[in-house]
N, C-alpha and C positions, 0 to 999 in steps of 0.2 A: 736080277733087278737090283738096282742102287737103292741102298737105304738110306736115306734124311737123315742127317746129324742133328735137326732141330727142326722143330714145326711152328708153319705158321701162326701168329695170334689167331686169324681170320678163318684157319681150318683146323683147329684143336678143338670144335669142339661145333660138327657138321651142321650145316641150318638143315631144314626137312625136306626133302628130297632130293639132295645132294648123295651122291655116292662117296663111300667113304674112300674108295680107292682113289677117289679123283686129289691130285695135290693138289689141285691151282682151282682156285673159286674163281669164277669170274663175273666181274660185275656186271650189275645190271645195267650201269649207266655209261655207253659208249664213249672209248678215249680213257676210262678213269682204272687202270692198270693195277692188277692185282696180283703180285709176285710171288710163286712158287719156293717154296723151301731149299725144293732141290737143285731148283734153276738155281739159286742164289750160292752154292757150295759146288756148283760147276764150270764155271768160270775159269778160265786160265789165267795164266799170268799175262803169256804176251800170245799172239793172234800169231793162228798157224801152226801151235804146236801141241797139238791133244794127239802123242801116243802113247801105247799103255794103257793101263788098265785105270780104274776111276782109283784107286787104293794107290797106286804106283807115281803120281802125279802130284808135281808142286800145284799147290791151289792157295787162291787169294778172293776174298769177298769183296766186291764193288757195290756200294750202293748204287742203284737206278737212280738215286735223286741225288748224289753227290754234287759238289759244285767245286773246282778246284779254285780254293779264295786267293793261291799265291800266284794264280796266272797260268801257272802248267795247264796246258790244253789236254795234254797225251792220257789219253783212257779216261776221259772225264767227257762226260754224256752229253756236253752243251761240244764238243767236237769230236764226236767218237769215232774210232780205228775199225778198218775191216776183224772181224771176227770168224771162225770157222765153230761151227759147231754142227756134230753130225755130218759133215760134208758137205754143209751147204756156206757161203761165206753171206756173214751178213753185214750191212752198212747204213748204219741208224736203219729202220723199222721196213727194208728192203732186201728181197732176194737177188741173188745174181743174175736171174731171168729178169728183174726190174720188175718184176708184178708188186706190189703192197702189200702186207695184211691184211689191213683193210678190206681191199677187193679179192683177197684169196679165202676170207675164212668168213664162216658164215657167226648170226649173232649170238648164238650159242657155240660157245669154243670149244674143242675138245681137250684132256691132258693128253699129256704123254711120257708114256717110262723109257728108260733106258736098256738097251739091248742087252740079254745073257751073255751073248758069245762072243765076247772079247769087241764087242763093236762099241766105237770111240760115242760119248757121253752125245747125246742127242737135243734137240728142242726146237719147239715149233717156233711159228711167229708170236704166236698167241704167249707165249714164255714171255716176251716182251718189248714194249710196245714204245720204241722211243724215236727221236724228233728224225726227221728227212734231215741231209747232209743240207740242205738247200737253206733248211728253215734253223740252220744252227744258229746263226750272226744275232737272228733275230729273238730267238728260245732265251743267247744271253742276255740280249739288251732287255727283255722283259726280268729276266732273272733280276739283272741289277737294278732296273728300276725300284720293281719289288724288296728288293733288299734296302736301297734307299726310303723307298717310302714307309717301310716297314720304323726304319731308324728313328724317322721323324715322328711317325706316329707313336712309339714308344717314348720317346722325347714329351711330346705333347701332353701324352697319357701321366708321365709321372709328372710335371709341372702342375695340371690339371688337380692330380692329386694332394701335392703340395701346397697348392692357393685351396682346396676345400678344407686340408687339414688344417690350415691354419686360419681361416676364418670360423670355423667350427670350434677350432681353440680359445680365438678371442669370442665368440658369440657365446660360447659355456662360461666361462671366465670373466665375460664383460661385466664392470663396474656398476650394483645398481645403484638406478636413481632414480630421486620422486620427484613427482609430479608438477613441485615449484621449480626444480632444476633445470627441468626439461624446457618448462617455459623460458624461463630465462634465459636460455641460451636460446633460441627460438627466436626470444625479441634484442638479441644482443644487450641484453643489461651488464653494465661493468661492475656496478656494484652492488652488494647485495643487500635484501632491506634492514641488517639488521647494522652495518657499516653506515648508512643513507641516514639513520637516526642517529648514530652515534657522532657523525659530522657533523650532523643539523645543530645539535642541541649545541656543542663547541663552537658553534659560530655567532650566534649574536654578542653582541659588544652595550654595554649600559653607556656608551658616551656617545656612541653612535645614534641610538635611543634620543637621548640630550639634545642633541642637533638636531633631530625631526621635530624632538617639540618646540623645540625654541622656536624653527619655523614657523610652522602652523598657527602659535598663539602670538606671531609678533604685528600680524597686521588682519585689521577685520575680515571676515570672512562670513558674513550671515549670506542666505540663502539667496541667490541668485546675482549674486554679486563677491565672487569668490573663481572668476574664469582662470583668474591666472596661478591659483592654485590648483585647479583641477587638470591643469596643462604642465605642472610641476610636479605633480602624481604623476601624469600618463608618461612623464621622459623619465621619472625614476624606473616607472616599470619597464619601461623600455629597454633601459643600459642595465637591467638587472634578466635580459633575457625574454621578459613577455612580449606578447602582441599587443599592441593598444589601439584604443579609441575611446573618443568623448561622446558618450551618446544626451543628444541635446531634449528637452523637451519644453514646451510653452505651458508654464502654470500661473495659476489664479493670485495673486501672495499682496501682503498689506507690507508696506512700511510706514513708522511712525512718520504725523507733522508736527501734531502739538497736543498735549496733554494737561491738565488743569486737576486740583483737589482743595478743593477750600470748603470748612466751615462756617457758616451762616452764621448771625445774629437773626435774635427775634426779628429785628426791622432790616435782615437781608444783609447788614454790611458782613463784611468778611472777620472776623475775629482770625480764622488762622490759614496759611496755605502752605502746603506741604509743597518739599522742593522734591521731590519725583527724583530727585538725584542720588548715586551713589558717592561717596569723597572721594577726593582725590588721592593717592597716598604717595609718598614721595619714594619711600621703600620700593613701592610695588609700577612700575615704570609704566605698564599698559594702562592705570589706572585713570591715568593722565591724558592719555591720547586726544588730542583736539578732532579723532572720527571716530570717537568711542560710540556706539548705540545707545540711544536712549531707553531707558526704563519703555517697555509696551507690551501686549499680549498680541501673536500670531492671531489671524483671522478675531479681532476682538472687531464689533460694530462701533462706528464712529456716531457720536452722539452728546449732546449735552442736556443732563437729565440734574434736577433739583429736588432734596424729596428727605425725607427722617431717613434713620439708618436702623437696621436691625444686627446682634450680633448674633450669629447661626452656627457655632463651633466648625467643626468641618464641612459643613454645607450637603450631609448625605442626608439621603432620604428618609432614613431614620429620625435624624437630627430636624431634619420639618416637621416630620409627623408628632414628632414629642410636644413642638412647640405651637402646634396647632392642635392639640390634645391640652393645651394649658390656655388658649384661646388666643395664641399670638401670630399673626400671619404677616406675610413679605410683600403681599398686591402691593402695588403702589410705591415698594420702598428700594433705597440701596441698601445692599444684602453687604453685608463682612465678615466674609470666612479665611479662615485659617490653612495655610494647606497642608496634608498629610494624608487624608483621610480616603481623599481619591484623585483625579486626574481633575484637573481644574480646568478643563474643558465640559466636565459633565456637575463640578461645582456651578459654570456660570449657566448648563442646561437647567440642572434644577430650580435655580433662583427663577429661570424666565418664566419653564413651564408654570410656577406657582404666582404668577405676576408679577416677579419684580423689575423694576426697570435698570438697572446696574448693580454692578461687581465689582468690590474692593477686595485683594486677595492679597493676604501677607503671611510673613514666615515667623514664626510664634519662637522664642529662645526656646519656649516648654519643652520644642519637640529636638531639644537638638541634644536629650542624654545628659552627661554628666559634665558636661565641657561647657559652661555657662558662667556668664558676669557674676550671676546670683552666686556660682560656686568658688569664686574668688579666683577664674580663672583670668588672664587678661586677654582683651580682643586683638584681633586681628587687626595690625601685621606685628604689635606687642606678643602678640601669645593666641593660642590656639582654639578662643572663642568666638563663639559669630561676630562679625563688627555690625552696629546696628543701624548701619547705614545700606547694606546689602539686601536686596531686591532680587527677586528670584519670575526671571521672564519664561514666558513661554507661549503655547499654541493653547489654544482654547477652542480649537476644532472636536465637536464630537467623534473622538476613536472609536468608540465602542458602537457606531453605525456605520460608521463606513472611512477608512482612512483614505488619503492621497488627497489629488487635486479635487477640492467638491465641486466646480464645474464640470467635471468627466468620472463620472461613479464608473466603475468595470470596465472602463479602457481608457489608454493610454491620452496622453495631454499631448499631441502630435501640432504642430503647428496650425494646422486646418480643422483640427478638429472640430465637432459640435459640441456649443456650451450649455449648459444644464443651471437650474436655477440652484445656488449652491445653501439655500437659507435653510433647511430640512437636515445641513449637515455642519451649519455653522451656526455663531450665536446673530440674533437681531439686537440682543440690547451693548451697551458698552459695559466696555469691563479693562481695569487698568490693573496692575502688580504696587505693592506698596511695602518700604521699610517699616519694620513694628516701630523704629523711631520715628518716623514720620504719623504714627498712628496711635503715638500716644494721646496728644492733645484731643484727639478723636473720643478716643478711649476713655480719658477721663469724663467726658463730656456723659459718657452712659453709666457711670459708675452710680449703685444704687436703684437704675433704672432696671424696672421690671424682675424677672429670675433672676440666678444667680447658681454659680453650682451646688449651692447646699440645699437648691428645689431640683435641679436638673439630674445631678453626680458631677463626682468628680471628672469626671472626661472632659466635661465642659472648662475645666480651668487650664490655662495655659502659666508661662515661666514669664510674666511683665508683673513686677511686683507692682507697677502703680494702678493698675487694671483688675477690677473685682469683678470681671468676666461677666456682668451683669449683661442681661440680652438688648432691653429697651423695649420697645422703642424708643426714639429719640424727643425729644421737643421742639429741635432744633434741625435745622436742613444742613447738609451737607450738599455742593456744587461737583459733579465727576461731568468734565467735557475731555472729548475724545477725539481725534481728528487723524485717520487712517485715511493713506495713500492704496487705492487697491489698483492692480494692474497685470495686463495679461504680461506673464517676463519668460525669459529662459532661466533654466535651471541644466545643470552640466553634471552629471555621472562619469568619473575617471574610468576604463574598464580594461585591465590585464587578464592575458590569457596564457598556460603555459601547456602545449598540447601533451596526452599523455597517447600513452599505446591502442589504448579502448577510448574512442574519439566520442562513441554515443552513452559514455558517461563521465559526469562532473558534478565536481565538489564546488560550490559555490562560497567564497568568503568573502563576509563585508562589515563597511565600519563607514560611518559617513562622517563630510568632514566639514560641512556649515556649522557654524556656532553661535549664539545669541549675543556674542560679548567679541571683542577682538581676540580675549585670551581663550578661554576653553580648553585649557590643559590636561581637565579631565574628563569633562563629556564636552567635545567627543573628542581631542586630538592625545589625548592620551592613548585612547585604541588606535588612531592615526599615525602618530609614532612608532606604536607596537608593528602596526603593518606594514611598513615602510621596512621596519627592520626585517620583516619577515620576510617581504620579497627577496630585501638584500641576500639573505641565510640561504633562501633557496634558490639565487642569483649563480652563492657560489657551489651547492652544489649539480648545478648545471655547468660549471666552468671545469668540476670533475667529470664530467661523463654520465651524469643520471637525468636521467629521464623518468618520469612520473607512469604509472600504469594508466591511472585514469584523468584525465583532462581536470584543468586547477584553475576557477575565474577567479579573478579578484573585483572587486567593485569597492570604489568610492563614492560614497551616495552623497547627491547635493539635496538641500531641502526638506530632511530628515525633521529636523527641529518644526517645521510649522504643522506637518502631519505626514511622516514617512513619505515624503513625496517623491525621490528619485528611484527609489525602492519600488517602489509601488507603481508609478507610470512604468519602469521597466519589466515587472514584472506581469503588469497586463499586456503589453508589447510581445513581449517573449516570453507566455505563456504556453504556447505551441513546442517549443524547445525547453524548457524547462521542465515540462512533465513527461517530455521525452527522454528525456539525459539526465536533471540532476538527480543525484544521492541524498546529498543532504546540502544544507545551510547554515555555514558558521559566523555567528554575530558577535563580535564585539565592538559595543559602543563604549561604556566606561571602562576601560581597562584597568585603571587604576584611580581610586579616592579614598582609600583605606589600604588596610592589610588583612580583609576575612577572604575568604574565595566564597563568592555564589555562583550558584547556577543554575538556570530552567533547562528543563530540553525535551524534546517527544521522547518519550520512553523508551525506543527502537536505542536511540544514543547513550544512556545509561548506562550501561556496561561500557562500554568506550571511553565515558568520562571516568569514571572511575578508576579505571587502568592505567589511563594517563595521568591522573594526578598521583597514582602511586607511583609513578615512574619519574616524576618531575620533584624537585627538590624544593622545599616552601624557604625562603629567603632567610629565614627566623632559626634554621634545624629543622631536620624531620623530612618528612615528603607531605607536597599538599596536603593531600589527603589526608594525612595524618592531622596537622592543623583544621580543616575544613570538620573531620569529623568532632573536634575539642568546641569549638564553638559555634558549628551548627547540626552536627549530628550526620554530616554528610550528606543533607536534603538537598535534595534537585528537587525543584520548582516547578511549577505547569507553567506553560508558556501563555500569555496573555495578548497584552498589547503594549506601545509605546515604544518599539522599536522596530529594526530594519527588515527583523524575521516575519511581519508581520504578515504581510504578501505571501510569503512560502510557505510559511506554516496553516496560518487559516483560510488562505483562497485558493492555495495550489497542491497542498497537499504532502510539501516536502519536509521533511523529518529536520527540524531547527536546534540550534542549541546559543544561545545567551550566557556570558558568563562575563567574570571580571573581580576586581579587589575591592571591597566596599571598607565604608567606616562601622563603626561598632558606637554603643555608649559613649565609648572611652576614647576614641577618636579624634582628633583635633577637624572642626568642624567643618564637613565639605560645600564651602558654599556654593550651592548648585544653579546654576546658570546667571551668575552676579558675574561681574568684571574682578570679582576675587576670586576666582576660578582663573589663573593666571599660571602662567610661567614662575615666576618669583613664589605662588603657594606652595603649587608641588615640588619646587626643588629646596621649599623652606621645610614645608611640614607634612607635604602627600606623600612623597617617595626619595628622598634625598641625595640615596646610594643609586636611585634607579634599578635597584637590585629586582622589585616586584615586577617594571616593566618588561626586564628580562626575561621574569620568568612568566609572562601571558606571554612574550613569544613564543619558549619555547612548548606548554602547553597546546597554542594554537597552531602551531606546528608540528608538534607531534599529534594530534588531532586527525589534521590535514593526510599528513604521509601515512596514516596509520586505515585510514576509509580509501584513500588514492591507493597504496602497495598491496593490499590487501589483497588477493585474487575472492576471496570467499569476500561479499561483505560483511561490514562490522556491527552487523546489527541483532539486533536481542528481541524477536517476535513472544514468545514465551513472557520477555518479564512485562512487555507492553499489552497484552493478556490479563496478566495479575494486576497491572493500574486499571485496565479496565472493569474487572470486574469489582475491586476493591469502589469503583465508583461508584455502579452501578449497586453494589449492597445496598450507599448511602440513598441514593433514586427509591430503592427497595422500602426500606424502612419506614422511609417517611411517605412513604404509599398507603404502605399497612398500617402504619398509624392512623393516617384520613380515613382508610375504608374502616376498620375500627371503632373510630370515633363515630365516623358517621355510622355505622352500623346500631352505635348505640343511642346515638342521638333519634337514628328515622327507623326506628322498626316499624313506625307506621308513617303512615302520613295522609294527606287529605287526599290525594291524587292515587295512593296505592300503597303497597308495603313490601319490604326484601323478606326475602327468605333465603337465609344461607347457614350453607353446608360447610362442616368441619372448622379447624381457627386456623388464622395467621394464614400465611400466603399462599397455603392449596385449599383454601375457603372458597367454595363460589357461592357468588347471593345472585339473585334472579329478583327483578322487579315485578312485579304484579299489580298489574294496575285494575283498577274495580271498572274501570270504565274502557273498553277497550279504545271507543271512539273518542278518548282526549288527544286533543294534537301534542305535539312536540313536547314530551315531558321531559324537561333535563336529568338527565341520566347523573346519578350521584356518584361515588368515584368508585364503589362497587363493578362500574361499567369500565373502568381498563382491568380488572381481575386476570380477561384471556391473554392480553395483549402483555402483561406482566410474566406470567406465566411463560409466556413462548420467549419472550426477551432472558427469563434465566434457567428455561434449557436449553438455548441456542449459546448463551453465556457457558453452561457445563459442554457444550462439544465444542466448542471454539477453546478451551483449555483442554481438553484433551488432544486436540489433532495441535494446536502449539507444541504441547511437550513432546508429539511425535513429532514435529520439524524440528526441534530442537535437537532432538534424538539424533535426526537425521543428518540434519547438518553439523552436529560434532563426529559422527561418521565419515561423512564426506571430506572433513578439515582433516581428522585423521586419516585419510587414506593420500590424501594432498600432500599430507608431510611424511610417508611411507616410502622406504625405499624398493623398488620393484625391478624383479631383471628383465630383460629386454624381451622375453618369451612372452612379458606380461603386460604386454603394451598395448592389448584390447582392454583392459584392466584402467589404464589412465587416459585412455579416451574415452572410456567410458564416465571416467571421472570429469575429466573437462564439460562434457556434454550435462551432467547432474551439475557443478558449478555454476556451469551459466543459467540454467535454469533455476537452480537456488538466489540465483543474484537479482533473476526480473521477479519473483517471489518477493525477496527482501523491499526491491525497487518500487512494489505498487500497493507494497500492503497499508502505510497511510493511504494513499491515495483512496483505498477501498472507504473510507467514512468521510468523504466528500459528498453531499445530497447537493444537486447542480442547482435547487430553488432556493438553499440559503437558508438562515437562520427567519422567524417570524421577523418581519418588522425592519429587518437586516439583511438582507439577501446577498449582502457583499461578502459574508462570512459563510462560505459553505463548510466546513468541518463540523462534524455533528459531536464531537467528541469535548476540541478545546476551541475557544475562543475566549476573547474580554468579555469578565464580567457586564452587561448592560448600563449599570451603576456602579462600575468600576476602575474601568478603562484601562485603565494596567493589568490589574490585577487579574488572574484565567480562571475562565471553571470552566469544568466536566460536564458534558451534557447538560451542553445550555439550553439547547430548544427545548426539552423537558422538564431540568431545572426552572426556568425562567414560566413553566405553564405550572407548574405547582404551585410555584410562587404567588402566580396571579388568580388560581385557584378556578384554572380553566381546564375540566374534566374532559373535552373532548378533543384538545391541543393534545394535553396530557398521552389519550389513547395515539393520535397520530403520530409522536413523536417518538410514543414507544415500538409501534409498527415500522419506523423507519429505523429506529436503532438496530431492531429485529432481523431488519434486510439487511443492513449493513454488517451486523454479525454473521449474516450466512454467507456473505458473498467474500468478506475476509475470511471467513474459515474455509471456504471452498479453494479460492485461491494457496492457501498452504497447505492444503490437503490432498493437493496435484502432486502423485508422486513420479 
């Protein structure tokens, strides 16, 4: 027998129950050939010649699966040659008798060895199993298919490989970036925000400025008679890129006919009549104008009244009381006050509520600081003291109940609307404005008569050296005839729009541009100019390629000066979208009459102010802020009333800010709503260089860009928190004090007696009445004790869950400006989704101390927080519904107003506490 020169892989090493003598394993799966060892070392060279013995014989190995790749057909198994082996001739997978394999041998095959005795090398079919002559052509063309498709697939496979390696390359390696970046490229911004400021602030021009004012103050423009400026607004905003429209409304409004002021003689004749005129000045060009406006007050009643005078220093409630405590009263008389003290709308309220039948209202030198005739300064247009021919007009509408058109309280003055009796919101008696020149001979007339301020104080004395401030009465009548034009008119709101990315929010800014006088260089066209230039600035950075994040109105409010009128009809109109969208509300009215910076604002805006003015450069050296805190300590102001925020902040809800360049002591004197409130003033003595205008641009434009680019907004919940409760201490105090007092005043009383536990504000007293069946006993102020109580532990958790949004949201801002790789991009949508959420947080948290029924007595002011003082009109205070029942010394106001602050604390702290 032949011995194998090598063994199969397949039988080196038997499966079980294989015989080891067997060489050839045969598969189990038919067709699928499995080649002997020894077969493969038997083989001859060329067919037909196996003699000799197996040791004696040239031998060559053929693979069964060769393929000849150069085309030689010859002994290559896709066209194989007859063969002899053992004697029998084989040809592809066939005997000489033509039988098959296949049908010769069963499915278990057998081996077989080679013969002892000299007989030539042997093999069955089953040795090997290859294609029919028949089925060669075809055996190739499969082959090469296969070999092609094979090529391609390999082909494929490494490509395949090359585009995963190299995307897995750049996806480990990828560039990170945060979460502003992303955005930005997302919304195609070309530039970035911090390039958008650095253009801004490089583009206003001071002579550009110059030109806007000169306009505005070169021809009249009082309220509702001012169309073709408000059509000169809306094509500036136009060609500076906004969308415009004039939104019109029909409001209530007086103009002067005819005016009268004369002193009586005992027998009636006239001994003096004042000329109600301001001078002409030949320096000062507009002074002149043959359509200058006459000396008048807004909504004053028309009337001619005869009667003694009394002198009332500033005409506040105080100031009555003192002088009806010394037994001098106003029934029957004309009242003359001074103004400073308060809004001279709620001067000529006081006078009527107390009986008087008119108002003379003039500008005292006293109040005008250091810059005074008495101080050897010279007047105006010689020098930089009051000229004392100047008259100071204005609206004599009660602000402090309800501002706008007073035929339409809480909605819009729409042409058809329904009209309301407006006498509950204006004055019934007359009342005219007068120069303290004009009021001398008056004045002498009282000199000696009745007090004086060395019975009253000094407060009482004003800067007219020929005037010994004495009260009077008079002996003598005084004649005030008044003759007001009232009529339903239009009034015109200029309104630009510049759309930003985020459509359902907007930063609203406004400056209105009616004036009392043709000039008004500083209220209001000094903020007029400023705006004008603003749009410009941000004109041209839309001619580079920027676009705003969040949506940017502009409004030009007509009607401002008689009682925020354009403002305010707009604002009840588009109420529905304003508390939908805006942010906030930027006001400026006087931009410039000095050189201090003031300014009010909700406390949300506080930190934003303050960042900007350190960013902004004060005219003088330094950075605003730096000046602002030298001479006012950096105070921001509560917001009140008398201007255009007035609608947003106290009836709507939206977070305002007021600001601008005032005078000081030392100031050259701004005469406020005179015909010397001119062009030729400020470019004499208000702002010369235009340098300050410049810079309430750039301020009120960086403001703007700074709440608009923002993705987070720019607001401060936490410090708005600390005003609040800093309020509520002072609420506190003087609680504790009453209950207190009264504690020690009634530990008994006829009706029953307190008993109470512990001191100061965790005291509680219980009433005990002896008689259970007395009706309604008035509960002493012991009875707001719980309602106090719950107001400041709701106070200590509304400071804590603040400092945690605070927390939060400088987390959130820091992961905003993080840079993150691209694996980590659940990470920044996570963040987008906390953003936007932080942003409707920021957006409704004023909102949340709106009470919808309005202050007592007032309903037009729903803020529970800030409104006008009542007896103030300007001027704001904190928790007025409470304040204002303390005051009146109304114990179960008091309780209600602290139950409503109560809820209003839970429901803003709930709101920021949504995490």
């Amino acid at each position: 027998m032949a011995t194998p020169t090598d063994t199969h892989p397949l039988v080196d090493r038997p499966s079980p129950g294989m015989s080891e003598d067997n060489p050839l394993e045969v598969s189990p799966a038919p067709g699928s050939p499995i080649i002997s060892s020894s077969y493969r070392e038997t083989i001859l060279d060329s067919p037909g010649e196996q003699t000799g013995t197996g040791s004696s014989r040239a031998r060559r190995i053929i693979d069964p699966l060769e393929y000849d790749e150069s085309g030689d057909e010859e002994d290559s198994l896709l066209n194989p040659q007859p063969q002899r082996f053992g004697g029998l001739e084989f040809f592809g997978n066939t005997t000489s008798a033509g039988s098959t394999l296949a049908s010769s041998q069963p499915s278990g095959m057998q081996s077989y060895a080679d013969s002892e005795a000299g007989d030539s090398d042997s093999a069955t079919e089953a040795d090997l199993l290859l294609p029919s002559p028949s089925s060669a052509s075809s055996v190739k063309g499969t082959f090469g298919r296969r070999r092609w498709g094979n090529f391609v697939m390999r082909m494929l496979a490494y490509a395949a490989f090359g585009i995963f390696f190299i995307l897995g390359w750049k996806l480990v390696f990828l560039p990170r970036t945060t979460l502003r970046r992303d955005l930005a490229r997302l919304r195609h911004f070309k530039i970035s925000t911090a390039d958008v400021e650095r253009m801004f602030i490089a583009t206003p021009e001071p002579e550009q400025i110059r030109e806007w004012s000169h306009y505005y103050t070169s021809g009249a423009h009082l309220a509702g008679q001012n169309r073709s400026q408000a059509e000169w607004t809306a094509q500036k905003f136009r060609e500076y890129g906004f969308k415009t429209e004039i939104a019109e409304y029909h409001t209530y409004l007086n103009y002067p006919l005819e005016h009268r002021l004369a002193l009586l003689g005992v027998d009636g004749s006239v001994e003096y009549e004042a000329s109600l005129e301001e001078d002409v000045l030949p320096e000062d060009a507009t002074t002149g104008a043959t359509n200058r406006i006459p000396t008048f007050h807004g909504y004053s009643a028309s009337g001619n009244v005869t009667a003694p005078f009394v002198y009332v220093n500033y005409g506040r409630p105080e100031d009555y009381d003192l002088l009806e405590s010394r037994g001098v009263y106003v029934a029957d008389k004309i009242v003359i006050a001074r103004y400073g003290g308060l809004f001279r709308g709620l001067i000529v309220k006081g006078a009527q509520d107390r009986g008087a039948i008119g108002v003379l209202i003039y500008s005292d030198p006293g109040d005008d600081g250091d810059i005074t005739k008495v101080n050897k300064y010279k007047t105006y247009p010689d020098g930089p003291a009051r000229n004392p021919s100047s008259v100071q007009r204005g609206s004599v509408e009660f602000l402090s109940i309800s501002p706008g058109d007073p035929t339409t309280p809480g909605y819009a003055s729409t042409k058809n609307a329904e009209r309301q009796s407006p006498y509950d919101r204006i004055p019934s008696i007359p009342s005219i404005p007068v120069s303290y020149r004009d009021m001398l001979p008056i004045f002498k007339h009282l000199n000696g008569m009745g007090f004086n301020p060395n019975d009253l104080g000094e407060s009482w004395r004003g800067g007219i050296r020929e005037f010994d401030y004495s009260v009077g009465p008079s002996t003598q009548n005084i004649n005030l005839y008044n003759l007001q034009d009232y009529q339903i008119t239009p009034i015109w709101n200029a309104m630009g729009r510049i759309d930003g990315v985020i459509r359902d929010e907007a930063i609203i800014v406004g400056n209105h541009r009616d004036a009392w006088v043709i000039g008004g260089a500083g209220d209001p066209n000094s903020g007029s100019a400023v705006m004008i230039e603003l749009a410009r600035s941000l004109g041209e950075l839309k001619k580079k390629g920027w676009k705003p994040l969040r949506s940017i109105i502009f409004a030009s409010w007509d009607g401002e000066e008689y009682g925020l009128l354009g403002s305010t009809e707009w604002g009840e109109e588009m109420k529905k979208y304003i508390d939908g969208n805006a942010l906030a509300y930027l006001n400026v009215d006087v931009a410039v009459s000095g050189t201090d910076f003031e300014a009010a604002a909700s406390p949300l805006l506080n930190r934003l102010l303050r960042e900007v003015t350190r960013d902004i450069n004060h005219p003088e050296g330094g950075s605003v802020y730096d000046r602002w805190a030298e001479t006012d300590g950096a105070r921001i102001g509560t917001l009140g009333s008398g201007s255009d925020y007035t609608v947003f902040q106290d009836h709507i809800g939206i977070p305002s800010i007021d600001m601008g360049f005032s005078g000081n002591s030392k100031s050259p004197v701004y005469h406020y709503h005179s015909n010397y409130d001119s062009f030729h003033w400020m470019d004499t003595y208000g702002d010369p260089t235009w340098q300050y205008h410049t810079t309430m641009v750039k301020l009120w434009g960086l403001m703007i860009l700074r709440l608009s680019e923002n993705e987070i907004v720019h607001f401060d919940v936490a410090e708005y928190v600390d005003e609040l409760r800093g309020y509520l201490d002072v609420a506190k105090d003087r609680l504790v004090d009453l209950i207190n007092e009264e504690q020690n005043r009634l530990g008994t009383s006829s009706e029953g007696r307190y008993e109470c536990k512990g001191d100061g504000l965790i005291q509680y007293c219980d009433f005990i009445a002896y008689d259970d069946d007395l009706p309604d006993i008035q509960p002493g102020w012991w009875y707001v004790l719980p309602s106090l109580r719950n107001v400041v532990a709701t106070s200590s958790e509304i400071a804590n869950v603040s400092k945690a949004f605070a927390a939060k949201s400088t987390e959130i801002e820091r992961g905003y400006l993080t840079d993150y790789a691209w694996f980590y991009g659940y990470k920044k949508m996570r963040l987008y989704f906390q953003i936007q959420t932080m942003n409707r947080q920021y957006k409704m948290f004023e909102r949340k101390f709106l009470y919808e029924d309005g202050l007592d007595g007032r309903p037009w002011f729903k803020h529970i927080v800030y409104a006008p003082g009542l007896w103030t009109g300007y001027a704001g205070t904190r928790f007025p519904g409470l304040m204002e029942a303390i005051d009146d010394g109304d114990v179960k106001r008091a309780r209600k107003w602290l139950d409503i602050i109560n809820g209003k604390l839970s429901e803003a702290s709930a709101l920021v506490g949504m995490q």
